[in-house]
C-alpha positions in Angstrom: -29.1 -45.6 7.6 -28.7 -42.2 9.1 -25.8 -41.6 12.1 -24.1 -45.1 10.7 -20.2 -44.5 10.3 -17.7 -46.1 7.6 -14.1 -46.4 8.1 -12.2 -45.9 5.0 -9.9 -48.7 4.2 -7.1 -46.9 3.8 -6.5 -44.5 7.2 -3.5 -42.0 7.3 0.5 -43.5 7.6 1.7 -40.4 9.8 -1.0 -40.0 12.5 0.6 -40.1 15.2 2.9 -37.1 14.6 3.5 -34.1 16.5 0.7 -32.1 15.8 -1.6 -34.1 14.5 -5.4 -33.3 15.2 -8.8 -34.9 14.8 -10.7 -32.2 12.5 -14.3 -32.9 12.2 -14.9 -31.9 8.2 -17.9 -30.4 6.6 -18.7 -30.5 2.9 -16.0 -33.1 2.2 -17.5 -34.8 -0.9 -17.5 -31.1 -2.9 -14.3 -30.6 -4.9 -12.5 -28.2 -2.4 -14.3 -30.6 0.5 -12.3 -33.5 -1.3 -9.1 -31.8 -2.3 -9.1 -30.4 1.5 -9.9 -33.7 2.8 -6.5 -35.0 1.2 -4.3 -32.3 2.2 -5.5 -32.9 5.7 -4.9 -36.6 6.0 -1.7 -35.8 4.1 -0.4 -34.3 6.9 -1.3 -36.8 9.6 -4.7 -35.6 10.4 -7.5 -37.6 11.9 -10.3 -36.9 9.6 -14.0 -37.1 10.0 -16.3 -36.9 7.4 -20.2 -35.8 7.7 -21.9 -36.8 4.6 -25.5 -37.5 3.4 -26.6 -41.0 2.6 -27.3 -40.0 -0.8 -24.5 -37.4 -1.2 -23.0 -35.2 -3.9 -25.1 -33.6 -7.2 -27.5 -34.8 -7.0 -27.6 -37.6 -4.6 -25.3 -39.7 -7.3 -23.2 -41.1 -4.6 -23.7 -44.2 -2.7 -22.3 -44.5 0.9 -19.9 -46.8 -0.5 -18.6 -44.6 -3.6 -18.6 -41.8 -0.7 -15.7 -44.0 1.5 -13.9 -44.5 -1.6 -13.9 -40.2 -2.2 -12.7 -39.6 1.4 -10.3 -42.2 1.9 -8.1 -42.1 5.2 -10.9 -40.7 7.0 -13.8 -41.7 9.0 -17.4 -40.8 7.7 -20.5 -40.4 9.5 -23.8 -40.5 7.3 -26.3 -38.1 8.4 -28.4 -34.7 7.6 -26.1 -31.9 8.6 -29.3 -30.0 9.0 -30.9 -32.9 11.7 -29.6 -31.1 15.4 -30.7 -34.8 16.7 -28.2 -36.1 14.7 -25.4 -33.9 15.0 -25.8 -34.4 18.9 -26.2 -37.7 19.6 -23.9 -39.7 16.2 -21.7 -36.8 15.9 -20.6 -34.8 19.0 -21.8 -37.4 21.8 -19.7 -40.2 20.1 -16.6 -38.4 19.3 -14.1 -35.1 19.9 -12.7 -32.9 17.9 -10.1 -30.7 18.5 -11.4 -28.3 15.3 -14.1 -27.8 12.6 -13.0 -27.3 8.8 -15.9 -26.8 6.9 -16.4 -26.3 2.8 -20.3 -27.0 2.9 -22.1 -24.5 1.2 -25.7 -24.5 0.0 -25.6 -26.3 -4.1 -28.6 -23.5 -5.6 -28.1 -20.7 -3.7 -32.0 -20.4 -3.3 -32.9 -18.7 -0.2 -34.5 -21.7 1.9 -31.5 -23.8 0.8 -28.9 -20.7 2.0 -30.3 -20.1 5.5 -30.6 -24.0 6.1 -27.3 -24.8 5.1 -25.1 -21.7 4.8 -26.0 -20.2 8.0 -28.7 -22.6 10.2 -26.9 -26.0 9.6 -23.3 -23.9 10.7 -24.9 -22.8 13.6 -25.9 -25.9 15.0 -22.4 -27.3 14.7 -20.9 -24.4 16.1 -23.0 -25.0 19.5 -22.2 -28.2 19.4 -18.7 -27.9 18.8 -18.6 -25.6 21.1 -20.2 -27.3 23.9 -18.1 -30.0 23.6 -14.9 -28.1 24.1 -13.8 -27.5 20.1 -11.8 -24.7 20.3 -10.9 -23.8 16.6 -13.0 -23.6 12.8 -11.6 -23.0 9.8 -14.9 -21.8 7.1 -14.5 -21.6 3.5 -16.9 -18.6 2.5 -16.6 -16.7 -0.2 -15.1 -13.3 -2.1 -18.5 -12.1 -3.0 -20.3 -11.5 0.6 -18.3 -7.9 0.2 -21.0 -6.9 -1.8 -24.2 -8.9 -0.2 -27.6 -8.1 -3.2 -28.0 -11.8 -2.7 -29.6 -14.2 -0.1 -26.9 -16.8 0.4 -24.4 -13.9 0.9 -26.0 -12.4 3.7 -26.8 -15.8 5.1 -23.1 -16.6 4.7 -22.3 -13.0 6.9 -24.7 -13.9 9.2 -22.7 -17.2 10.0 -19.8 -15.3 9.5 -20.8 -12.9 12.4 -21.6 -15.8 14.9 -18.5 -17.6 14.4 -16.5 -14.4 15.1 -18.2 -13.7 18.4 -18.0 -17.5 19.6 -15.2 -17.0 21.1 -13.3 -20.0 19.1 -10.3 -19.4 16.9 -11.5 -19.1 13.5 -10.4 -17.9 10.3 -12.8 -17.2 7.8 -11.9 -17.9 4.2 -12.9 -16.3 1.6 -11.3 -17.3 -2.2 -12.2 -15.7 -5.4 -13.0 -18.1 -8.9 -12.6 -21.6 -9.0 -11.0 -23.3 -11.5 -14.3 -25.7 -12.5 -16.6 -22.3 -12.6 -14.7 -20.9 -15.4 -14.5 -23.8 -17.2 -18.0 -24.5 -18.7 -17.1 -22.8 -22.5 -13.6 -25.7 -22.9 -16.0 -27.8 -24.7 -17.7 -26.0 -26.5 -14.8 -23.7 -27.8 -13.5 -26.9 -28.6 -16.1 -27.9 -30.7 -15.5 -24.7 -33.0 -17.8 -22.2 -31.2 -17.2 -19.2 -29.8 -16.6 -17.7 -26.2 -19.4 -16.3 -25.2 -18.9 -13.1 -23.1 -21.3 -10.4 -20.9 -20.7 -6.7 -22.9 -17.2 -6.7 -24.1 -15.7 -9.1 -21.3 -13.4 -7.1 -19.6 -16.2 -5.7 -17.1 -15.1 -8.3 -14.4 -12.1 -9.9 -13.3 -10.5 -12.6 -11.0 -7.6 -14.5 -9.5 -9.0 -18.2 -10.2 -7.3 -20.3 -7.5 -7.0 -24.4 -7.9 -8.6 -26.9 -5.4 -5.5 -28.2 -4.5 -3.4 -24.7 -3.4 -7.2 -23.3 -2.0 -7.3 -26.8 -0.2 -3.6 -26.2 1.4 -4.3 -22.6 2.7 -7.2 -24.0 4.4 -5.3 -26.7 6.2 -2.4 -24.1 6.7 -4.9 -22.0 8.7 -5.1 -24.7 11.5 -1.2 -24.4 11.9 -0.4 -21.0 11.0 -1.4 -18.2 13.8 -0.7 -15.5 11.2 -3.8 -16.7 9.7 -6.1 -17.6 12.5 -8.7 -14.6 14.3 -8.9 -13.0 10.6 -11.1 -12.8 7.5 -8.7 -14.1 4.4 -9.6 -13.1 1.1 -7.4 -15.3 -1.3 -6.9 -15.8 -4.9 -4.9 -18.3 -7.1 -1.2 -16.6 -8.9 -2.1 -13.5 -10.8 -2.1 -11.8 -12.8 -6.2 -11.6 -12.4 -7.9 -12.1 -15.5 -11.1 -10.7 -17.3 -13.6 -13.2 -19.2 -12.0 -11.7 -22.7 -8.2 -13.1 -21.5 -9.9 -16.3 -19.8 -11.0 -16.6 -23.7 -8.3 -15.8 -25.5 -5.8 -18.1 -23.5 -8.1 -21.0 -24.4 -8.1 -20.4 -28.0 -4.5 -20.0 -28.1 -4.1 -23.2 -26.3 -5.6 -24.9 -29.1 -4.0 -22.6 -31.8 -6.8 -21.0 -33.5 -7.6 -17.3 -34.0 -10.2 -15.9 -31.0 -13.8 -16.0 -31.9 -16.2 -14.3 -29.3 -20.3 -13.9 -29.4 -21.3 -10.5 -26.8 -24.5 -11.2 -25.0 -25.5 -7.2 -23.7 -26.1 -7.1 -20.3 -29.8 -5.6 -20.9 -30.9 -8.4 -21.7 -30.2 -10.4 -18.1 -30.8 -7.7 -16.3 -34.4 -7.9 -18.1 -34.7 -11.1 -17.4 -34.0 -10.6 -13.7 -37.0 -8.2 -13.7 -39.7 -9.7 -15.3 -39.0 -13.0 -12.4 -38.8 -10.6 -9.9 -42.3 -9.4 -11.0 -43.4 -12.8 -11.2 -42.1 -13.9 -8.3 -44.9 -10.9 -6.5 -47.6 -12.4 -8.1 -46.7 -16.2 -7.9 -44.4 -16.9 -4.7 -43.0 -20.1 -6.1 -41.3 -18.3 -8.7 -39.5 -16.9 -5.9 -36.3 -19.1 -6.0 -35.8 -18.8 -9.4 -35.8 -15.3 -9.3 -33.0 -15.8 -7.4 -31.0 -17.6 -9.4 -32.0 -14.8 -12.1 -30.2 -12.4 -9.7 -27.4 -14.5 -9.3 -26.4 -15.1 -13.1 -26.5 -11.2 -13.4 -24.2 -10.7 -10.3 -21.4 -13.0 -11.8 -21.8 -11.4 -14.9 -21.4 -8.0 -13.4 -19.4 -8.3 -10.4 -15.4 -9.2 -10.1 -14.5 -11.7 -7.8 -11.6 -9.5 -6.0 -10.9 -7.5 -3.2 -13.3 -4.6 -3.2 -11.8 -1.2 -1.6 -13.8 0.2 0.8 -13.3 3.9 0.3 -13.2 3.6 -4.0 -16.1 0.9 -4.2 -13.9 -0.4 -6.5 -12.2 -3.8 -7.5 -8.4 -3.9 -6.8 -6.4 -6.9 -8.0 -3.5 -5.5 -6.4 -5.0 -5.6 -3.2 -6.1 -9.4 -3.7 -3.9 -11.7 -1.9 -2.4 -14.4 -3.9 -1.2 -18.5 -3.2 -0.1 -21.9 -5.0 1.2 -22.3 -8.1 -1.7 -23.8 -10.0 -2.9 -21.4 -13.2 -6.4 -21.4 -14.9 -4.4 -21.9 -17.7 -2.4 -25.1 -17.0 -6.1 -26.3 -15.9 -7.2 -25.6 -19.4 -4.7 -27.6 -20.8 -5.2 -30.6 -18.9 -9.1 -30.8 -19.3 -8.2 -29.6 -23.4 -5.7 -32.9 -23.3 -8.0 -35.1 -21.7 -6.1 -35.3 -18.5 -8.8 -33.9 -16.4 -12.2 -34.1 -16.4 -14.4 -30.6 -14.7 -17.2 -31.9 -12.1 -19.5 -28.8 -13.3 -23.0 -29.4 -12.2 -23.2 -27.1 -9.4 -21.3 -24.2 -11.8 -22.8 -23.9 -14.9 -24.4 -20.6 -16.2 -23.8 -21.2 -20.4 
């Protein structure tokens, strides 16, 4: 039932400790939702969750399954997207003394990115604001520098709003995750190759792991130097093109590189003909989208771009934690870890 709350079993040891606030959390059952959810009610936070009845891919999880993922906090089940709800079972019941949110649309199809990126943001903000919230901490992304694509310009748009609210905000935006560059383990594993765009070294990134992305985010509710600002942020260099990402895995499990190039031409064909499709039959217009989005991963590098070059600079890309992509790819290679990768895979 929608607007019904579930207290977690297991609720925070160190609440009451100087400093402690109650954060109202968006997009906590996601990886970096959960990862941020821990490092927040690790350090004495009062947590609550919003969270759909039916929530992560795919609607998989049950409202009990969700209390398990988010333990230590309390979690409202509602639509996000449902202004009746937000009002009356979120904001009339309860205050918050700031917003953390890592909700993000799953497809990236335009419908889905204005109702969630930017409209469903909005409507908290009001709230939150109405209701004297005076801080919000947004996980955006590295790629709204160069907006082609609809859920990038509905993420600026939200962007823009929350800068002018007059709340203190910090706006952060990281570069790879681990579990989006992880969808070839398995299959290079399995004695195939790495596949790459062209020759592989046309993009580049700082992958940053859930847990150090998730501590930066709950840093940015403590430290000033990191509130009123946009915060581009990547995991420890060096950054790394699609070829390295490739060979570190093969040397991880000892055998000689073996990579199959997929030309560009042929996406960037692909992304044309459903872009003429999608003029002569509008439903094909989502998937068109996605079309464009594939291309844009394959082509663009997920670091700081420089303003006056147009160009990528992994100097210029701020870096945090201690995690590496490739002590993640020894973990998931050792069966240690297992990559959630519905909402990431492009091979």
């Amino acid at each position: 039932m929608e607007g019904r709350g579930y207290e977690s079993q297991e609720q925070p040891t160190d609440a009451s400790r100087p400093g402690t606030r109650r954060i109202l959390m968006l997009g906590g059952t996601g990886t970096i939702g959960r990862a941020t959810v821990a490092a927040l009610v690790g350090r004495g936070h009062e947590v609550v969750c919003i969270a759909r009845p039916k929530a992560g891919s795919g609607g998989k999880l049950t409202q009990a399954k969700t209390g398990q993922l988010l333990l230590g906090t309390q979690v409202i089940f509602g639509s996000v997207t449902d202004p009746v709800f937000l009002a009356e079972q979120v904001f009339r019941d309860h205050s918050f003394d700031a917003v953390v949110s890592c909700m993000a649309s799953r497809t990236g199809e335009p419908d889905d990115a204005w109702a969630i990126d930017h409209q469903a943001h909005v409507s908290v903000l009001s709230l939150a604001k109405e209701s004297g919230v005076k801080q919000m901490v947004l996980l955006s992304a590295i790629c709204v520098q160069k907006p082609l694509l609809v859920f990038q310009q509905a993420k600026l748009a939200f962007e823009k709003v929350l800068m002018e609210s007059g709340l203190t905000y910090s706006i952060v935006r990281p570069t790879a995750f681990f579990k989006s560059l992880s969808g070839q383990v398995e299959r290079v594993k399995n004695g195939k190759s790495f596949l790459l765009f062209g020759d592989g070294k046309l993009t580049a990134c700082k992958p940053i792991s859930d847990d150090d992305l998730a501590a930066y985010l709950a840093d940015c509710l403590e430290d000033e130097s990191l509130q009123n600002k946009i915060l581009p942020i990547g995991g420890p260099g060096p950054a790394l093109t699609a070829r390295e990402q490739g060979e570190a895995l093969f040397k991880l499990l000892g055998r000689e590189p073996k990579f199959t190039s997929l030309p560009l031409g042929i996406m960037g064909g692909a992304v044309k003909l459903m872009d003429g499709l999608a003029k002569i039959i509008p439903p094909v217009t989502p998937k068109a989208e996605l079309a464009r989005i594939g291309l844009y991963y394959a082509t663009e590098s997920m670091l700081v771009l420089n303003p006056e070059t147009g160009l990528y600079d992994a100097d210029a890309t701020p870096e945090t934690g201690k995690e590496t992509l490739v002590d993640y790819f020894k973990r998931l290679i050792d069966g240690n870890e297992t990559a959630d990768r519905v909402d990431y895979d492009l091979f």
